[in-house]
Rosetta silent file (secondary structure, phi, psi, omega in degrees, C-alpha in Angstrom):
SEQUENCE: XXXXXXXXXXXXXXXXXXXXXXXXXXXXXXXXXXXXXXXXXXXXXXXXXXXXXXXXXXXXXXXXXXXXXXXXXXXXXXXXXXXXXXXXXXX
SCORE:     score description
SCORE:     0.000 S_00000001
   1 L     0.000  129.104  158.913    0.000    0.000    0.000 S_00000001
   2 L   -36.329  138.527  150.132    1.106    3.715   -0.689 S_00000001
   3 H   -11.730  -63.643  174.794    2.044    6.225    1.260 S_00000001
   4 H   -40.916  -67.878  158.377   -0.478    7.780   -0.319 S_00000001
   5 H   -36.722  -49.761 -169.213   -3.294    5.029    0.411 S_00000001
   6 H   -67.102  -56.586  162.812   -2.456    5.063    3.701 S_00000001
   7 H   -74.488    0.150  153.324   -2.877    8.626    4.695 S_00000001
   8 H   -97.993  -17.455  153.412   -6.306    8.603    2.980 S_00000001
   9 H   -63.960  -49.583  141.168   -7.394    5.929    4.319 S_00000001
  10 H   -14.567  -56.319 -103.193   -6.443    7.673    7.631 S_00000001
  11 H  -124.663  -72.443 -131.500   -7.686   10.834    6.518 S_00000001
  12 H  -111.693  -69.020 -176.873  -11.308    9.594    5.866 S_00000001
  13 H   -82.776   23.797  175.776  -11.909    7.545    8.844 S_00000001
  14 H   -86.993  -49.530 -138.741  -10.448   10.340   11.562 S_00000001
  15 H   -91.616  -11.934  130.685  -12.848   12.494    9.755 S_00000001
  16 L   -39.613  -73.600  170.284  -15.811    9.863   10.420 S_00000001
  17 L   -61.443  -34.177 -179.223  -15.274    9.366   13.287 S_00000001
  18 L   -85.178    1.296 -179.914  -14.624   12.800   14.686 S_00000001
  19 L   -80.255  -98.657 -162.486  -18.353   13.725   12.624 S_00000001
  20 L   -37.858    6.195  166.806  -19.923   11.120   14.642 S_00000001
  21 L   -79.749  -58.565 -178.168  -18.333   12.194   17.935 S_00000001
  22 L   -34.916  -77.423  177.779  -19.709   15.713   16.943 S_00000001
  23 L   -35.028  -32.512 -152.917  -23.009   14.243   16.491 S_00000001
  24 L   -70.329  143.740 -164.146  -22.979   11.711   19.256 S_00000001
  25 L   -92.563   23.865 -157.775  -26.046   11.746   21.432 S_00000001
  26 L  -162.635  139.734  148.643  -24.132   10.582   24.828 S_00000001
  27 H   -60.767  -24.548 -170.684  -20.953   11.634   26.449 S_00000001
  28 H   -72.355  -45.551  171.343  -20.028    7.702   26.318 S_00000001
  29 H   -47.166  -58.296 -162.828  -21.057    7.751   22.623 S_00000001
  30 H   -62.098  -57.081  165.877  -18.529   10.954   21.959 S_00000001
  31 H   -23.289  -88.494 -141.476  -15.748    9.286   24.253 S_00000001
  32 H   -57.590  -66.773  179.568  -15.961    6.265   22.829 S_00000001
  33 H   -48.827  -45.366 -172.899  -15.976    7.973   18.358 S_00000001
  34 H   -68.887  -18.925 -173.304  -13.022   10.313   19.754 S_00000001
  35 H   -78.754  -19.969  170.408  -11.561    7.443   21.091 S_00000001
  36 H   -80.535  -45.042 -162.340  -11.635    5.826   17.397 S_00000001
  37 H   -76.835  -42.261  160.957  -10.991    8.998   15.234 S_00000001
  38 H   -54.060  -50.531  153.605   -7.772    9.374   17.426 S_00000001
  39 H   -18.397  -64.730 -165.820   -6.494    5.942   16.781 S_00000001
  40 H   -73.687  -37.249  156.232   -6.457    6.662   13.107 S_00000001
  41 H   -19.146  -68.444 -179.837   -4.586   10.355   13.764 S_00000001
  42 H   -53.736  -47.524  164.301   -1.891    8.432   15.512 S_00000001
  43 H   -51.357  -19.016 -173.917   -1.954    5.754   12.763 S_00000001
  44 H  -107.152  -28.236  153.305   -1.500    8.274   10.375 S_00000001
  45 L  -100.575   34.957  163.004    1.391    9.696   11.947 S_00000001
  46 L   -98.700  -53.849 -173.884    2.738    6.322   12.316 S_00000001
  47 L   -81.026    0.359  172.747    2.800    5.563    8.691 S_00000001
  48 L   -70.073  -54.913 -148.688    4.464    9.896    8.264 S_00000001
  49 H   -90.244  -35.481  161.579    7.275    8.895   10.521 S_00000001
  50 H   -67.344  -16.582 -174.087    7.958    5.461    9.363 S_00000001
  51 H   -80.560  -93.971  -85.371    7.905    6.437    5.546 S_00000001
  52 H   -95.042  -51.901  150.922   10.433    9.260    6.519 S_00000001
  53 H   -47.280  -70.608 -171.465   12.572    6.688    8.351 S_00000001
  54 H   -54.084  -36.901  148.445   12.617    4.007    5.907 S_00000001
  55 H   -23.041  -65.911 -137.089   13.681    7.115    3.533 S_00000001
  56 H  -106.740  -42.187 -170.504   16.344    8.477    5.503 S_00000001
  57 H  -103.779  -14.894 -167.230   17.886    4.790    6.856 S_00000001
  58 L   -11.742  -57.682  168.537   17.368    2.554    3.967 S_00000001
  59 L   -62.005  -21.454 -165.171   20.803    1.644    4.056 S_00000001
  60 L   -90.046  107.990 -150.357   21.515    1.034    7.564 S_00000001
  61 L   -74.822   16.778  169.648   20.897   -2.611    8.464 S_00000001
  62 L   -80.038  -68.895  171.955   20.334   -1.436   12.293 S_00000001
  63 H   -76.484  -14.022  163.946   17.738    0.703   11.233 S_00000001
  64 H   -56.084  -63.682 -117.771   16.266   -1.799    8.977 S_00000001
  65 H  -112.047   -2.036  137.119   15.677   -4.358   11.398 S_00000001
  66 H   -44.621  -98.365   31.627   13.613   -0.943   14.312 S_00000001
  67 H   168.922  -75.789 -172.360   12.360   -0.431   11.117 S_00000001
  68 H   -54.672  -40.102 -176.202   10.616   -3.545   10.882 S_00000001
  69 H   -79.709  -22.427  170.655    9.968   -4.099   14.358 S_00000001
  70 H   -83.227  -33.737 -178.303    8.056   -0.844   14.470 S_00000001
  71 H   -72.544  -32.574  161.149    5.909   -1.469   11.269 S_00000001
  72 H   -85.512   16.043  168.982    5.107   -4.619   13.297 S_00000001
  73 H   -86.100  -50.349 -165.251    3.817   -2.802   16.446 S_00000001
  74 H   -67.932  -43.416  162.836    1.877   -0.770   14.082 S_00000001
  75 H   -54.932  -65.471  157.687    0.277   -4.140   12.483 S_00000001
  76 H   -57.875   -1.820  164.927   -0.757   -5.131   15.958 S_00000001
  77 H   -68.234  -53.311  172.458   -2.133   -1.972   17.182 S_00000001
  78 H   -32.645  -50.114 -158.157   -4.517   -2.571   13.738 S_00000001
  79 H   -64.483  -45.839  178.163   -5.300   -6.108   14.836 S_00000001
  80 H   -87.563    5.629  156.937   -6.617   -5.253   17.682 S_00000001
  81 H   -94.605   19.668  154.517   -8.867   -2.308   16.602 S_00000001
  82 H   -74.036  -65.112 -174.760   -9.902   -5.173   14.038 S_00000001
  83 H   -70.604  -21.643 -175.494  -10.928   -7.100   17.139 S_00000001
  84 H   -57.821  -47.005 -133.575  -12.015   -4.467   19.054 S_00000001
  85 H   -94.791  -28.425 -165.581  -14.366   -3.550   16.229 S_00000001
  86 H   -54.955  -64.164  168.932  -15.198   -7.108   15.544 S_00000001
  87 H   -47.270  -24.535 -163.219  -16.283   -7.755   19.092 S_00000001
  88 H   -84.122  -75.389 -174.282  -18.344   -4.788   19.465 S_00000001
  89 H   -23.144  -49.341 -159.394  -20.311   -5.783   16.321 S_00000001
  90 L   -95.948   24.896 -164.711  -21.144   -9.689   17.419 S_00000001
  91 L   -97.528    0.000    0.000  -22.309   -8.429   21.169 S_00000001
């Protein structure tokens, strides 16, 4: 996936999510959508600062193998808003 892909995919559900916070008819409701539309904010400067890194270190087989170990932090933080979202859904 792009760079590109990534931050718009980002992009579009912070700016879901922070509508329906706006909207939300509950403080628990608004908590709970702010608590979502941040996730993807952070996620989105997750994949800024790793692109910038993988730029900037490419070469260095040190920084490869953070490198790696951070884009796999970032894949579990997904999984478990996957499960998160999953769970909420089959309650």
């Amino acid at each position: 996936m792009t760079l590109e892909h990534q931050l718009s995919l980002c992009t579009n559900h912070y700016k879901k999510w922070k509508e329906l916070a706006l909207a939300a008819d509950s403080l628990a409701e608004s908590r709970k959508c702010l608590g979502r539309a941040f996730f993807w904010l952070e996620l989105q400067t997750a994949f800024i600062a790793l692109f910038a890194i993988e730029k900037t270190n490419g070469d260095d087989p040190k920084a490869e193998l953070k490198l790696i170990s951070a884009k796999a932090n970032v894949s579990k933080k997904l999984a478990e808003y996957a499960k998160e979202i999953l769970n909420e859904l089959n309650v």
